[in-house]
C-alpha positions as CSV (number, residue, x, y, z in Angstrom):
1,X,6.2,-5.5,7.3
2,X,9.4,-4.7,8.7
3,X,9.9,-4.0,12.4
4,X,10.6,-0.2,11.8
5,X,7.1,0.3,11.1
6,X,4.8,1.5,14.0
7,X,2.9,-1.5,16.0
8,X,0.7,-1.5,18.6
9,X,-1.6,-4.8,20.0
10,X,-4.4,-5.4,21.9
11,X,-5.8,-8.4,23.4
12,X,-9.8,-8.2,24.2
13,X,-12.0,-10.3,25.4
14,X,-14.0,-9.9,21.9
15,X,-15.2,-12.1,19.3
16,X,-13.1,-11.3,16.5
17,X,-16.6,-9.5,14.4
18,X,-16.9,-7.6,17.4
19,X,-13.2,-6.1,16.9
20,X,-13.8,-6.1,13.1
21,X,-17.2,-4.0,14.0
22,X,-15.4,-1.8,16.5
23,X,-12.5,-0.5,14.3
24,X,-15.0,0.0,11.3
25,X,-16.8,2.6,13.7
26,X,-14.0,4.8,13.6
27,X,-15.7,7.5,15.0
28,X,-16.2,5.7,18.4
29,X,-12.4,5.6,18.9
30,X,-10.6,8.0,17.2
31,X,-11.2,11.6,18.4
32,X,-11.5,14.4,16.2
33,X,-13.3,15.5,13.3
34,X,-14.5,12.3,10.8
35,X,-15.6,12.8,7.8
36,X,-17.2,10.3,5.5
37,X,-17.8,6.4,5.2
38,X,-15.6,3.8,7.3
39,X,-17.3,0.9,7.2
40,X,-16.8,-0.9,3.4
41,X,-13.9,-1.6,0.7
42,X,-13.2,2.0,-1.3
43,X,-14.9,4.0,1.7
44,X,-12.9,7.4,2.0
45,X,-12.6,9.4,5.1
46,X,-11.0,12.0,6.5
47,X,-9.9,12.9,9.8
48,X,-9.0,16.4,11.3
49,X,-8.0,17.2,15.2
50,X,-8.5,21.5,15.2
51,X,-5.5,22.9,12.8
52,X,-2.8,20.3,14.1
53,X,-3.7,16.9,11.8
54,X,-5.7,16.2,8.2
55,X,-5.5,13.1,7.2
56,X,-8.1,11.2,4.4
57,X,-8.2,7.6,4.3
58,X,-9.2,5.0,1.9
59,X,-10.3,1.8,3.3
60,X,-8.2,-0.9,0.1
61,X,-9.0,-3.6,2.2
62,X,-11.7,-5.4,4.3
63,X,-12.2,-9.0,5.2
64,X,-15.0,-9.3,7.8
65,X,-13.4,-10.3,11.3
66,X,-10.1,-10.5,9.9
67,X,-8.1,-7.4,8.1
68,X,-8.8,-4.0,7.6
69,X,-6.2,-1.6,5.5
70,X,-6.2,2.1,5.2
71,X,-4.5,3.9,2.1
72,X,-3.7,7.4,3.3
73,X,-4.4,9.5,-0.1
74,X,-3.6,12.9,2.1
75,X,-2.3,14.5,4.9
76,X,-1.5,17.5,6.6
77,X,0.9,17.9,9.9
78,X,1.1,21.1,10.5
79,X,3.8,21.1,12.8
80,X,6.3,19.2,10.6
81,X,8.4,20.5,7.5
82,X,6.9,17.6,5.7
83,X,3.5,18.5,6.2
84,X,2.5,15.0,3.9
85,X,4.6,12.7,5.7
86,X,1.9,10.1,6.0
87,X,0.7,10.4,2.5
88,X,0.9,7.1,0.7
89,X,1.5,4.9,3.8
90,X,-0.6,2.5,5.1
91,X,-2.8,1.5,8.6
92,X,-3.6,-2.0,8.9
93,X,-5.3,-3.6,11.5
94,X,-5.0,-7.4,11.8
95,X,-7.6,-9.6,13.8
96,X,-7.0,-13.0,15.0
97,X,-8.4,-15.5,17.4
98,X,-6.4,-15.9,20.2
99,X,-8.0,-18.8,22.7
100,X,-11.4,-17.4,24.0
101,X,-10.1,-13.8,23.2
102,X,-9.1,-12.1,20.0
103,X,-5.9,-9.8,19.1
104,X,-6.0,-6.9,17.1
105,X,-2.3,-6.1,16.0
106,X,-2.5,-2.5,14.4
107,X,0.7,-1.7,12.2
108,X,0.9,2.0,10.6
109,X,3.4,0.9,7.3
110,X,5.6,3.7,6.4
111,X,5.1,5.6,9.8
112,X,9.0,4.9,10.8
113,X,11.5,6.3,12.8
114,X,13.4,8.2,10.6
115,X,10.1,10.3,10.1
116,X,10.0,13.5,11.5
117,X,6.5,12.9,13.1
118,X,7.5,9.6,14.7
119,X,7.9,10.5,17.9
120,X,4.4,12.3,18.2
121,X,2.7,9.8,15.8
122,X,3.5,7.0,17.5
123,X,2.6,8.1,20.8
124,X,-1.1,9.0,19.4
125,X,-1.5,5.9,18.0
126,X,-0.1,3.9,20.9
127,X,-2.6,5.5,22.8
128,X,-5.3,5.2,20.8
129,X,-5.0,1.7,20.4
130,X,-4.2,0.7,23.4
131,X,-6.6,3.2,25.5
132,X,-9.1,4.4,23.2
133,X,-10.0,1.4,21.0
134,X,-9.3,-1.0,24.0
135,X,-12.0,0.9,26.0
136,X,-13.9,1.0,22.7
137,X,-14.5,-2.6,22.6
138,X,-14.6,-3.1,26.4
139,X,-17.0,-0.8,27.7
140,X,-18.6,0.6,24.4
141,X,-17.3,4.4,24.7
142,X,-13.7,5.8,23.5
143,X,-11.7,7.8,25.6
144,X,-9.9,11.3,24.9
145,X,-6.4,10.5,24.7
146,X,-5.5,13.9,23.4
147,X,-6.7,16.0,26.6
């Protein structure tokens, strides 16, 4: 991973299958319409916020307490001239024990500066990960970053 991709980290006081569990149940942390399985290797998904974002995920990896990967297979922005920008990049979240408390270090591959979406993207995901899934795993309910 280069250091042009987007990154964002968390540190929770979490067991590290308590943040594996967590970012499986996408649906408690990312808002919008979901679609689909998330939970096991070759689930697809997809992901819709009103006419603004599709995106469908595959899950390609998933080692319990430790990694999970996303393939994005499709997308739609439909404020961009690429509307498929994210189409073949990659979402990875990686876990690891940190002391008592475990990181999650979320890296969107491909999502990089030179893309048109960048600045948007990586606000939503920044806030996401650090709000929404933080919250997620800390007090068991998401919040709406997206107003």
């Amino acid at each position: 991973m280069t250091a042009s991709n987007f990154t964002s980290t968390i540190l929770v006081d979490k067991t590290p299958a308590e943040a594996f569990k967590a970012i499986n149940n996408v649906r408690g942390w990312w808002q919008g319409e979901i679609e689909g399985n998330t939970e096991k290797l070759n689930d697809e998904f997809s992901y819709r916020m009103k006419d603004v974002h599709y995106s469908k995920q595959r899950i390609i990896e998933s080692i319990p307490n430790e990694k999970v990967v996303w393939q994005v297979i499709d997308s739609e922005l439909s404020s961009f001239k690429d509307k498929g920008e994210w189409t073949g990049t990659t979402i990875v979240f990686e876990i690891t024990e940190v002391g008592d408390k475990t990181e999650i270090r979320f890296t969107h591959i491909g999502l990089v500066p030179t893309f048109e979406c960048y600045g948007g993207c990586s606000w939503a995901w920044g806030e996401l990960i650090q709000q929404s899934l933080f919250s997620f795993l800390t007090t068991g309910k998401g919040v709406n970053v997206f107003g």
